[in-house]
C-alpha positions as CSV (number, residue, x, y, z in Angstrom):
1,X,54.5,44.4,77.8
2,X,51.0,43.5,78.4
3,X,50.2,45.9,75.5
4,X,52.0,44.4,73.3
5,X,50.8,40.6,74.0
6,X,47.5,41.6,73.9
7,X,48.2,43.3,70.4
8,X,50.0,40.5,69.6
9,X,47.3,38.1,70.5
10,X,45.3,40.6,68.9
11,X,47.2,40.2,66.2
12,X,47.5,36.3,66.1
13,X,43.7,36.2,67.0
14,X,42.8,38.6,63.8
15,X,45.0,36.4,61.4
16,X,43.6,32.9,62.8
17,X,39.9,34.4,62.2
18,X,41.1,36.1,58.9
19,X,42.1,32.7,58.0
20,X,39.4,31.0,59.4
21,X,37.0,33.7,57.2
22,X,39.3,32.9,53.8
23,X,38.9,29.9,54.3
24,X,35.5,29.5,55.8
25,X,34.6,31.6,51.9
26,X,36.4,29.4,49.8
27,X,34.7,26.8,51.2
28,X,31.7,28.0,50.4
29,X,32.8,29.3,47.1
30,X,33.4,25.6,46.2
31,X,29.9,25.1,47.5
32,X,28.5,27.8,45.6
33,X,30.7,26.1,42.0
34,X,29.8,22.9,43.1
35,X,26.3,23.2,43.4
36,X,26.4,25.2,40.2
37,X,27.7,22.5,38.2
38,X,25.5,20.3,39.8
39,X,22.4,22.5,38.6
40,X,24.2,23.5,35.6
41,X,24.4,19.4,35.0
42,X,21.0,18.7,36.3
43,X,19.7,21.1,33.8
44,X,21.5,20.0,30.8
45,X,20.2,16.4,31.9
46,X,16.6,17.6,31.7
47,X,17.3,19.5,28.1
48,X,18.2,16.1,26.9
49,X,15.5,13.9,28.3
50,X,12.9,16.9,27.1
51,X,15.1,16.9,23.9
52,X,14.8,12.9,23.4
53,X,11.4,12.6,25.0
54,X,10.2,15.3,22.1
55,X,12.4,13.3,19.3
56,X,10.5,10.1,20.6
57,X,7.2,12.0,20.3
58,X,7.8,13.6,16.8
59,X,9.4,10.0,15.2
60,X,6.3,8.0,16.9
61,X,4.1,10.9,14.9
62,X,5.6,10.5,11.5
63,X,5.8,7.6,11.7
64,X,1.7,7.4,12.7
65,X,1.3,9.7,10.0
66,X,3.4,7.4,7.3
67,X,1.7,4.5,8.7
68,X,-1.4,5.4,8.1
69,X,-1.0,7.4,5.0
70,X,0.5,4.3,3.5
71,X,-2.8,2.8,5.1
72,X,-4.8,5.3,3.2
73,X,-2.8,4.9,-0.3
74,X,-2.9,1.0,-0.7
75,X,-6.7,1.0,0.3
76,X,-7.3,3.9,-2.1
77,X,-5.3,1.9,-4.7
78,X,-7.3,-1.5,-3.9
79,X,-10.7,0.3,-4.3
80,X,-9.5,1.7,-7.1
81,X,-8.3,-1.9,-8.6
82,X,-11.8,-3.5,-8.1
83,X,-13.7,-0.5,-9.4
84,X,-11.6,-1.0,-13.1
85,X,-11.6,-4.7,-12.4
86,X,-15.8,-4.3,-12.2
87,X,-16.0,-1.8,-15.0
88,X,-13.8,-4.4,-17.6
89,X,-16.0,-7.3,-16.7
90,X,-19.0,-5.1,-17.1
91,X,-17.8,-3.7,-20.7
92,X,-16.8,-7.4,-21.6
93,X,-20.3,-8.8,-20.5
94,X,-22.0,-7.3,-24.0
95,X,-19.0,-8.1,-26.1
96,X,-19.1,-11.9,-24.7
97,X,-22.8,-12.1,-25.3
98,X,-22.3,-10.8,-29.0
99,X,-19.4,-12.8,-29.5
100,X,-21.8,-15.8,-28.1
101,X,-24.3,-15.3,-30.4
102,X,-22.1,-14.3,-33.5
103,X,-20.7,-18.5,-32.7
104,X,-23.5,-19.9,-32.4
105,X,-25.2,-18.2,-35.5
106,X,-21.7,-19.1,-37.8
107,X,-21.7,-22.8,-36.2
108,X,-25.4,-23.1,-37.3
109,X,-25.0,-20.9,-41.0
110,X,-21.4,-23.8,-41.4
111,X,-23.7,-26.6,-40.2
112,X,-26.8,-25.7,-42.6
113,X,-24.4,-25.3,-45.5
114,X,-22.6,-28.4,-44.9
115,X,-25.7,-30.3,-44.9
116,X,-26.9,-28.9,-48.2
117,X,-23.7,-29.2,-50.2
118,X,-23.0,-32.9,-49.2
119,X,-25.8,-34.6,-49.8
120,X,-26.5,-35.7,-53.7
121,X,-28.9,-34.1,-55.8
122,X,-30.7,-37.1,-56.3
123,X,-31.1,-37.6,-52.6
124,X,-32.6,-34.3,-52.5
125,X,-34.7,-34.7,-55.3
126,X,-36.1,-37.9,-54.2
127,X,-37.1,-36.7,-50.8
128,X,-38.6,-33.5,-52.5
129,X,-40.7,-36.0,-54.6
130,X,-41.8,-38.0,-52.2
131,X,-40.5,-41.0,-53.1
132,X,-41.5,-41.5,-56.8
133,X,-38.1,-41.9,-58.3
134,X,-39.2,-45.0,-60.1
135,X,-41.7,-43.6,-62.2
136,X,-39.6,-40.5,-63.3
137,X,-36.5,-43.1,-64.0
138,X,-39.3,-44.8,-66.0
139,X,-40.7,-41.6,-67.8
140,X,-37.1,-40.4,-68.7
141,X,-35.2,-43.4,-69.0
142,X,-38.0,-45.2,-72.1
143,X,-37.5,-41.8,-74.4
144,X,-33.7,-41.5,-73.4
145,X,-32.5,-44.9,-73.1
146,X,-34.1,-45.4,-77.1
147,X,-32.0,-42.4,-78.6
């Protein structure tokens, strides 16, 4: 008898801390998984805040870099507007000038040839003469007028 209950109890005591052990590992096997995935989970959390944090970075670069190559271009392209805008009005300043002068020498040549093709003959002559249109009438107009 008392060999046998105290094998038995052995026996029951073994299985109960077998158990106990089993279970006492699973437990800590779920642990182990859980904290794990929990660190496997953590980690990929990180990966995707670096990952966006570094997608943040890079957009708010090109887009720096866009920005102020655009910056670059259009003030590139405005200098480069007024320089031809100052090298046309330089180039037209000589051609207005001749242009000027050419006007004003053809309004004066059209004025000076107007003037001496409409007045008379007769009003030329008599201011040429000084005024003695009476005494040539008289000198051509007695041998003339008698013919």
């Amino acid at each position: 008898g008392a060999t046998e209950l105290f094998s038995e109890s052995l026996h029951k005591v073994s299985r109960k801390a077998s158990h106990k052990a089993s279970k006492t590992s699973q437990q800590a096997s779920e642990s182990v998984r859980d904290a794990s995935d929990l660190a496997l989970q953590k980690a990929k959390s990180l990966a995707l805040n670096i990952t966006s944090q570094a997608k943040t970075h890079v957009t708010n670069a090109v887009q720096s870099v866009a920005t102020k190559s655009s910056e670059g271009v259009r003030d590139a392209s405005r200098q480069t507007r007024q320089s031809i805008q100052n090298s046309v009005r330089q180039a037209q300043q000589p051609v207005k000038k001749i242009a000027n002068w050419f006007w004003w020498w053809s309004l004066a040549a059209i004025g000076v040839y107007g003037v001496a093709t409409t007045l008379p003959k007769e009003v030329v002559r008599y201011a040429l003469d000084g005024g003695n249109k009476e005494e040539k009438v008289k000198g051509i107009g007695n041998d003339e007028l008698t013919k």
